[in-house]
C-alpha positions in Angstrom: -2.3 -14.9 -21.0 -5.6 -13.2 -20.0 -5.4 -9.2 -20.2 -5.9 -7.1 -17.5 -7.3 -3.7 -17.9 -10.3 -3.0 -15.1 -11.1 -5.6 -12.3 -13.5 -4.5 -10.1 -15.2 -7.7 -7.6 -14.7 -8.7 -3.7 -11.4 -7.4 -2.1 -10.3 -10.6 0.8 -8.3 -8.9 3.5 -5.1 -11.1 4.8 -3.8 -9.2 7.7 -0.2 -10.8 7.7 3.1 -9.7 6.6 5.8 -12.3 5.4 3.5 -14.5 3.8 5.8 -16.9 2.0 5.4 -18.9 -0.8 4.9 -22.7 1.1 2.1 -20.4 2.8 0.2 -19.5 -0.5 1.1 -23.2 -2.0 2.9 -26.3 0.3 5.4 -27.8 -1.2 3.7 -31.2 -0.8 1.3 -30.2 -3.6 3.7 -29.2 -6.2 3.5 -32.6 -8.0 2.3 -30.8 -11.9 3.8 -28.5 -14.1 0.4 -27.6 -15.5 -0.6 -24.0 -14.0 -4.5 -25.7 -13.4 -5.5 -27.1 -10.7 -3.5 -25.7 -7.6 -6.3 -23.2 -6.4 -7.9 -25.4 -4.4 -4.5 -26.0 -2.3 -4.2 -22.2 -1.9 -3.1 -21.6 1.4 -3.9 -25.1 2.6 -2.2 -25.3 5.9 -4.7 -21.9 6.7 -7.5 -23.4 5.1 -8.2 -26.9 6.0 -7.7 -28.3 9.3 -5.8 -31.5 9.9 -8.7 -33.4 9.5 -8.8 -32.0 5.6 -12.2 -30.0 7.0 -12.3 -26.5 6.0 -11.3 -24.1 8.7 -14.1 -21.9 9.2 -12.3 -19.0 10.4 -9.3 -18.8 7.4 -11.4 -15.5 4.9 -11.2 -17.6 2.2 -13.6 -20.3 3.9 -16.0 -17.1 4.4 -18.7 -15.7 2.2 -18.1 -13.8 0.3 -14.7 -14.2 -0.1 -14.6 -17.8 -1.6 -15.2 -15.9 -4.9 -12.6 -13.0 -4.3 -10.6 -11.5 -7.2 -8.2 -9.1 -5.1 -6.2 -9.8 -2.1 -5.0 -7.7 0.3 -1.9 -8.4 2.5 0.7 -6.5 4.3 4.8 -6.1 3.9 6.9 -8.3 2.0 4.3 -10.8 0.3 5.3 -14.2 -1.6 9.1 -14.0 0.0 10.7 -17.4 0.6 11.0 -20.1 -2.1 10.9 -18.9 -6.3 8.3 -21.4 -6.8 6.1 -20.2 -9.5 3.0 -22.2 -8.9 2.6 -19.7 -6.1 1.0 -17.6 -8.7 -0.5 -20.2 -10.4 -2.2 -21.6 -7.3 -3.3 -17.6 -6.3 -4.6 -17.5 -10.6 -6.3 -20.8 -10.2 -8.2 -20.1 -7.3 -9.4 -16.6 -9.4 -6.6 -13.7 -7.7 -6.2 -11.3 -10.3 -4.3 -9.0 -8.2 -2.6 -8.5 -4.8 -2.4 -5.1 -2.8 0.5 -5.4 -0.4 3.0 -2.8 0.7 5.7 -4.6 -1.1 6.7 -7.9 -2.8 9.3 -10.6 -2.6 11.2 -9.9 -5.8 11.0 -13.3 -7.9 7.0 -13.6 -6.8 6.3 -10.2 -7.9 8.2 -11.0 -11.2 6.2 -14.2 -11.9 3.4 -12.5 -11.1 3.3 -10.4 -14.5 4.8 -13.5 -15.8 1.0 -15.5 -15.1 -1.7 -12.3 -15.7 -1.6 -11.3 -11.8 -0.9 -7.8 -11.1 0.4 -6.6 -8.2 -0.2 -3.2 -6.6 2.0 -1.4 -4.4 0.1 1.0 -2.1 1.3 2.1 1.9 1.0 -0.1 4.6 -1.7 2.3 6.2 -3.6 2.5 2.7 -3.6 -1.6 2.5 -5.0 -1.2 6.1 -8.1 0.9 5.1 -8.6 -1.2 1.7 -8.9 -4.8 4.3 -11.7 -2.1 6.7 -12.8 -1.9 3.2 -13.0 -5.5 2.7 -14.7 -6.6 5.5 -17.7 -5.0 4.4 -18.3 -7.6 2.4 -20.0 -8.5 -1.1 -21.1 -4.9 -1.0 -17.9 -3.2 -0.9 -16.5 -4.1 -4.3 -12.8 -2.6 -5.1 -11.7 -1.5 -8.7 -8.4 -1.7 -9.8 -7.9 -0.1 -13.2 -4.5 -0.5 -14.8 -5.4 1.5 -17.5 -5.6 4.8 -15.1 -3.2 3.2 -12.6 -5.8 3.9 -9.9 -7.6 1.5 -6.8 -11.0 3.2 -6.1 -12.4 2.5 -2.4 -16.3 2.0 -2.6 -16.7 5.2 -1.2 -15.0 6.8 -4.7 -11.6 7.8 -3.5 -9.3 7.2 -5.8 -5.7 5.7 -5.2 -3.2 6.1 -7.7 -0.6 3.9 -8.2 2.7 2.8 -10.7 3.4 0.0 -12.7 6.8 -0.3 -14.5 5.6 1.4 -18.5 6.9 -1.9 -19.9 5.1 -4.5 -17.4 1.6 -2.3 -17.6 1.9 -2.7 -21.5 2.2 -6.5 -21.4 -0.5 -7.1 -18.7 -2.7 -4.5 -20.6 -2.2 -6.4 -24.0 -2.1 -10.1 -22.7 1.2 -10.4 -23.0 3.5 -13.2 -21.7 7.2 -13.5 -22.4 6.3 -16.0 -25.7 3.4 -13.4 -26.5 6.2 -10.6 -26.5 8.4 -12.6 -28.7 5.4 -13.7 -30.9 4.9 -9.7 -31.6 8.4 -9.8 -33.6 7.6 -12.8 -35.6 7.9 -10.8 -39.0 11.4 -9.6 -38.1 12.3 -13.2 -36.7 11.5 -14.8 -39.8 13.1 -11.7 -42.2 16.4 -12.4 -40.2 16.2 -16.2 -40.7 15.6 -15.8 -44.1 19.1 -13.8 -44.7 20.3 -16.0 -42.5 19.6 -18.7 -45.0 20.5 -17.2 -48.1 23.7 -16.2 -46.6 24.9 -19.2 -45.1 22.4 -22.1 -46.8 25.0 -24.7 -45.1 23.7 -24.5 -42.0 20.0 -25.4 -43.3 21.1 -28.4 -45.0 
């Protein structure tokens, strides 16, 4: 899993609360358990007409936001389904992290779970950050885990928490096998007794 330390590139402002999960990926595209290859399906019934022509209006279709690396919603993003290629699809299509005033439980979970970091901040600070937004390629937004901070363009700073544990695995490039893989030594110490104590159950 990719670390995350400092991001700092174009903020896409998505003023709608609920947003669920068929939203960011339809269920009629979750044919592959590979995480590639489901950005281009993010938020499809927003983004394409029923033609399959791009809607012009959706942010996403808009310079220059087809390159953005944050996203910025309101209240209770990613509810509905636990489907995890919702994340995968948001990863694919290059969403590093999501500024919303809060998160469906499971998505915010699988979100660490897939290198995406998602920022809690007040509805009325997620509504400056999209005035922010709209300003375009010039009004790049940092997020910096590290400091726990989101820094406007104009320099104001904006603090916010993580979970110690959570900020340590996205810092490091952690997953849950990358965790695991960190004990390795003590795994294999314990399988060795293991052996030598009960060689039986090798055989």
């Amino acid at each position: 899993m990719q670390a995350f330390t400092t991001l700092t590139g174009i903020a896409a402002p998505l003023p709608k609360a609920n947003v669920d999960t068929d939203q960011i990926i339809p269920a009629r595209f979750l044919k592959s358990i590979s995480r590639l290859g489901f950005g281009k399906n993010l938020f499809a019934n927003f983004r394409y007409r029923e033609d399959g022509s791009e809607n012009p209006d959706f942010v996403l279709n808009q310079e220059p936001y087809r390159k953005a690396e944050i996203l910025i919603a309101f209240e209770n993003f990613g509810c509905g389904s636990s489907r995890e290629h919702a994340p995968w699809a948001l990863l694919d299509f290059g969403i590093r992290c999501v500024i919303a005033p809060d998160f469906a439980d499971i998505f915010h979970n699988n979100c660490f779970k897939n290198g995406i970091l998602p920022v809690r901040l007040p509805k009325e600070v997620c509504a400056q950050l999209m005035e922010d937004a709209k300003l375009g390629a010039n009004a790049r937004i940092t997020v910096d885990l590290e400091r726990e901070v989101v820094v406007r363009p104009n320099g104001e700073e904006i603090p916010f928490k993580i979970d110690p544990l959570r900020r340590h695995l996205l810092l490091n490039g952690l997953d849950d096998i990358g965790q695991t893989l960190q004990h390795v030594a003590s795994i294999d110490s314990f399988e060795a007794k293991q052996k030598a104590a009960q060689p039986w159950l090798y055989a």
